[in-house]
Backbone as CSV, one residue per row, in Angstrom:
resi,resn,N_x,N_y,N_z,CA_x,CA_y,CA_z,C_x,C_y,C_z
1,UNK,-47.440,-66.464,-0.382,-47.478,-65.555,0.701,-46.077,-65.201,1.174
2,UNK,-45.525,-65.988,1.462,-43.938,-65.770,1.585,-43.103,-64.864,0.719
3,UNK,-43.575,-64.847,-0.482,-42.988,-64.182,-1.725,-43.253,-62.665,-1.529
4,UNK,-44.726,-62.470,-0.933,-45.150,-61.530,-0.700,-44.431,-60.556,0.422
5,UNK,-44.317,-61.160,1.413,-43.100,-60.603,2.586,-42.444,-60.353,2.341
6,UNK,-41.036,-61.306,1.619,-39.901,-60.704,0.986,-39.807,-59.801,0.860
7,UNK,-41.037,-59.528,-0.997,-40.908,-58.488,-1.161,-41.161,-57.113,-0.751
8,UNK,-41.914,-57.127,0.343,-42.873,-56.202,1.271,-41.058,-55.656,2.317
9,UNK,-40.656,-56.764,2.486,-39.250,-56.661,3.706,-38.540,-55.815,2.758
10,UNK,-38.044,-56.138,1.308,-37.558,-56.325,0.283,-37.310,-54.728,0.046
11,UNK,-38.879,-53.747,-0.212,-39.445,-53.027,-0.757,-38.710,-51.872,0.297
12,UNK,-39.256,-52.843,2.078,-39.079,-51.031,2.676,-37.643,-51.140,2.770
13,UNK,-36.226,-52.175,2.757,-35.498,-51.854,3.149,-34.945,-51.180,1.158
14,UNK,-35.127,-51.355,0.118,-34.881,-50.550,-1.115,-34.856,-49.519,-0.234
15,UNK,-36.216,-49.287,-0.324,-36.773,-47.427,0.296,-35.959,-46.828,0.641
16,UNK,-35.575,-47.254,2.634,-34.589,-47.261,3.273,-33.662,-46.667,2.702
17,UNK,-32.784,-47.613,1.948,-31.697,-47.231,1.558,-31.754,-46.260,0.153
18,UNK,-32.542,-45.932,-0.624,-32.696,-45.074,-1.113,-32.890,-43.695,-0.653
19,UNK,-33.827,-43.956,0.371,-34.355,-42.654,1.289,-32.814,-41.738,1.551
20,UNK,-32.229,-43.384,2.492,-31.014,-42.579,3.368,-29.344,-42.183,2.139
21,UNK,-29.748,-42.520,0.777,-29.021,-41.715,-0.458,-29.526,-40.403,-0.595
22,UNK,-31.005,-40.513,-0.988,-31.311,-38.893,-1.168,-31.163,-37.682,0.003
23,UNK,-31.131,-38.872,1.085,-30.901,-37.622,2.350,-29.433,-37.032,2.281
24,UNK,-28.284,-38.384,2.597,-27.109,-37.862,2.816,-26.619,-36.843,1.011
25,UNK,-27.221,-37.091,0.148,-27.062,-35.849,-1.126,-27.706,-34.761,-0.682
26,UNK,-29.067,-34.570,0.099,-29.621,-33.567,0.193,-28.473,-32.780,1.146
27,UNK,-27.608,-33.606,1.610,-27.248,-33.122,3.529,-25.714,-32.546,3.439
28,UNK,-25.212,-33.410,2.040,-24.437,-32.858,1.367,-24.008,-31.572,0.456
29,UNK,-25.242,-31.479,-0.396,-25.850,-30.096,-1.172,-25.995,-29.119,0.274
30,UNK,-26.536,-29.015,1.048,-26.888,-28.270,2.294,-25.492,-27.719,2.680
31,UNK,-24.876,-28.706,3.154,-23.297,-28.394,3.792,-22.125,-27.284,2.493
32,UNK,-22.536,-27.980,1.330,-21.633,-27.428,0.255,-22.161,-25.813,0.472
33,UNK,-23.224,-26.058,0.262,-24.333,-24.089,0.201,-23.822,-23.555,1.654
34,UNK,-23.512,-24.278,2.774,-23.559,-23.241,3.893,-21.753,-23.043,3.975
35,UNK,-20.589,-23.858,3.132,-19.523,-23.552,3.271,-19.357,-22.426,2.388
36,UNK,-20.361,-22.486,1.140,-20.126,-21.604,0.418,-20.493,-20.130,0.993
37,UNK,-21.538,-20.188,1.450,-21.915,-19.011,1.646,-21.032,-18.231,3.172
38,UNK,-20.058,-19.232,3.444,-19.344,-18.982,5.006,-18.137,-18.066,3.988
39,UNK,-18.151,-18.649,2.699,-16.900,-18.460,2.556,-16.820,-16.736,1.510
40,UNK,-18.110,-16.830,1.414,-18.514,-15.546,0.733,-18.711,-14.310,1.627
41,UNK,-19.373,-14.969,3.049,-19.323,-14.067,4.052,-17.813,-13.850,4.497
42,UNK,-17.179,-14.449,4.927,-15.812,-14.207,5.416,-14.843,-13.004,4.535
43,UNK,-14.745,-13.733,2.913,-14.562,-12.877,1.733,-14.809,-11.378,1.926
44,UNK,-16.508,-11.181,2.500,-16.914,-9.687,2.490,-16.137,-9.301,3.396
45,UNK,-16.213,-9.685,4.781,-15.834,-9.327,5.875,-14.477,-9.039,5.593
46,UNK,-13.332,-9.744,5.166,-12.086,-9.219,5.150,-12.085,-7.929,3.971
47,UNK,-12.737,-7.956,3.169,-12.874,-6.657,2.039,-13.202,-5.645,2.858
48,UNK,-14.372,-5.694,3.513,-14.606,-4.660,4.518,-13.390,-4.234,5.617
49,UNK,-12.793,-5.257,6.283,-12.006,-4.767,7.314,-10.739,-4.358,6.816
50,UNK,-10.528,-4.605,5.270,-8.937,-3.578,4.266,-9.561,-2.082,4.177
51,UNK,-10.994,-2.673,3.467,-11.153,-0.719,3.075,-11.485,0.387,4.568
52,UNK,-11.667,-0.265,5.908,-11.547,0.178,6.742,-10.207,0.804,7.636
53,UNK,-9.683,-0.463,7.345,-7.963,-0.432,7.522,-6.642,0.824,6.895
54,UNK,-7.089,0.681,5.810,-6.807,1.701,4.682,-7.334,3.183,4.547
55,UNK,-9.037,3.199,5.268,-9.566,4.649,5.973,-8.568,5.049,7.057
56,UNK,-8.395,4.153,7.632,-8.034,4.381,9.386,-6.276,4.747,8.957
57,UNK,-5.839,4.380,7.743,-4.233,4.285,8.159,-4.219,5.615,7.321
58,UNK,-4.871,6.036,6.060,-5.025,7.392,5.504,-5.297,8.566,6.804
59,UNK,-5.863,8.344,7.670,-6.541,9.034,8.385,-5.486,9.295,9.590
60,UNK,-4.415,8.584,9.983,-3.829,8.664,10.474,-2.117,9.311,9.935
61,UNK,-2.138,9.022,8.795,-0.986,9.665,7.708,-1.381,11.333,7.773
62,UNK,-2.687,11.626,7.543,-2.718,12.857,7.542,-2.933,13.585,8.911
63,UNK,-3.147,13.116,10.382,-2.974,13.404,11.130,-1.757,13.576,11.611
64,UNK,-0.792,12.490,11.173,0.705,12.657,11.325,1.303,13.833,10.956
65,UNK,0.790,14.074,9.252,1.484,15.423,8.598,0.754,16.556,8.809
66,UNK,0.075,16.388,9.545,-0.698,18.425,10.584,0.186,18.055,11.472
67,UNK,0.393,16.827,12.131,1.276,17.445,13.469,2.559,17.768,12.860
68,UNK,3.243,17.047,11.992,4.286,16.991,11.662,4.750,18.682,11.221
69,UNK,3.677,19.310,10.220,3.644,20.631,9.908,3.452,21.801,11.313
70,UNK,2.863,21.635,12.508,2.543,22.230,13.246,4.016,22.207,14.216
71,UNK,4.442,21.089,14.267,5.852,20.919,15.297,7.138,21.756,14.257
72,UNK,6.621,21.814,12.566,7.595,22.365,11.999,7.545,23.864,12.330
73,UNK,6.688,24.286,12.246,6.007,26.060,12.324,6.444,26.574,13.236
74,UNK,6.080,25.314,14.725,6.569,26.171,16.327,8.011,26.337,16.018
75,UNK,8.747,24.846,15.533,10.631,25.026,15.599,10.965,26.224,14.374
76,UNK,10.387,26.393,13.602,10.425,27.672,12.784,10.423,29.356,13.664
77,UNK,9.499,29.387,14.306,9.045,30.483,15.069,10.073,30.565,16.343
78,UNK,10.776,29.519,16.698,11.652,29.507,18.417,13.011,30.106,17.226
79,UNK,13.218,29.391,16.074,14.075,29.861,14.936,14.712,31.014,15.219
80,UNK,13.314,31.696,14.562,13.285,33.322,14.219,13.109,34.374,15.070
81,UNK,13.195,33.675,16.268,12.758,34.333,17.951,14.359,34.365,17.622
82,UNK,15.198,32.956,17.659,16.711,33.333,18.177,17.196,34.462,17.375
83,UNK,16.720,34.010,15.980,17.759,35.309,15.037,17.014,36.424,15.383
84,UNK,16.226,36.716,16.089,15.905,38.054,15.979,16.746,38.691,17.207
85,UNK,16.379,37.767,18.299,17.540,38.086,19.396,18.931,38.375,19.483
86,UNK,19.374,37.255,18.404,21.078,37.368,18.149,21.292,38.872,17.354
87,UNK,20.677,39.035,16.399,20.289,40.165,15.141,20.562,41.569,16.498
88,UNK,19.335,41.908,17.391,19.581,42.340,18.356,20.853,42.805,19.602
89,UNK,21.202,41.325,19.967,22.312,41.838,20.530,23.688,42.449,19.768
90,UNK,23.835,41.702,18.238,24.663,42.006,17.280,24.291,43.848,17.055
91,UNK,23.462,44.248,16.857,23.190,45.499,16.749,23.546,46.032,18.065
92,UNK,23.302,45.960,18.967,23.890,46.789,20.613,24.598,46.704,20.336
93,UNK,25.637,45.216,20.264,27.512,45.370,20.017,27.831,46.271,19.131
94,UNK,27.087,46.449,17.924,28.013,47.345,17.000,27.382,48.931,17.493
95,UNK,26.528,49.124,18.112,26.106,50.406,18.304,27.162,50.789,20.135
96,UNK,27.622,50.073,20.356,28.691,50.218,21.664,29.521,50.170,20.856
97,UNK,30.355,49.490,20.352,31.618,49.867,19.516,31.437,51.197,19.077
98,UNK,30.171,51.224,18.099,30.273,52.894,17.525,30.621,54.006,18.751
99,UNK,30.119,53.502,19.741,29.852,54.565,20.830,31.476,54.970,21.478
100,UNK,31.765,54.028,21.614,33.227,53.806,22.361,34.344,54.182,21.463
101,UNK,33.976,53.754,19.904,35.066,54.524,19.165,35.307,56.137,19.137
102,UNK,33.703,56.643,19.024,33.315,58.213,19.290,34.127,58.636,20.088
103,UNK,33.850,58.124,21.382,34.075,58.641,22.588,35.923,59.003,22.565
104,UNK,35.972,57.768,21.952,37.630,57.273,21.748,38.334,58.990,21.129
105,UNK,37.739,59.591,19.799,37.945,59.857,18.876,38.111,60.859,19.782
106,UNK,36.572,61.568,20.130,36.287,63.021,20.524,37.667,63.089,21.900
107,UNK,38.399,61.976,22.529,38.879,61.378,23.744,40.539,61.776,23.086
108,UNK,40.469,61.365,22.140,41.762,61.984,21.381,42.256,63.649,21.120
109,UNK,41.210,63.881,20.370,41.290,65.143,19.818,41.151,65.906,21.065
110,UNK,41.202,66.020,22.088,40.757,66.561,23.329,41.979,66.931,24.015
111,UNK,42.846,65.504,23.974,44.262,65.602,23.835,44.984,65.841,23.425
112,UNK,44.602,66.018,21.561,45.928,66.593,20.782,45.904,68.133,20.594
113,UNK,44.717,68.484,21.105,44.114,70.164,21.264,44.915,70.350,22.389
């Protein structure tokens, strides 16, 4: 009868400690699958937040070069405002010179008559 206990004591603490092997492997396998899959999620997530990154910085390059082209066009146009102005007054000056030389001329001959 004694023999019988033992092995009965014997039996559940095997179990026991078998049990609490297959658990901490099961608990282990569990942990490995959820780092893995943390690490696959994370993986996506940074893939996602480059090709977003890379939308957003394209997207901003070409917003740069419309403004960049639009600030060129206005300083183009204030440009061709001046030369047209200078062009302008350069033409009065030489059309007063012409005038004043005339005057000069007809101002002469008036005198040598």
């Amino acid at each position: 009868m004694d023999n019988s206990i033992i092995f009965a004591v014997g039996g559940v603490i095997l179990g026991l400690a078998i049990g609490f092997i297959i658990a901490k492997t099961l608990e282990k396998n569990n942990a490995s699958k959820l780092i893995k899959n943390a690490k696959k999620n994370a993986a996506s997530i940074l893939k996602q937040a480059n090709l977003e990154g890379e939308s957003i910085k394209k997207d901003k390059m070409l917003q740069a070069k419309e403004k960049f082209l639009e600030l060129k066009a206005e300083h183009e146009k204030v440009i061709l405002s001046r030369d047209k102005k200078m062009s302008e007054a350069e033409k009065r000056t030489r059309d007063k010179e012409s005038q004043v030389s005339n005057e000069l001329s007809k101002s002469k001959k008036a005198n040598d008559s």
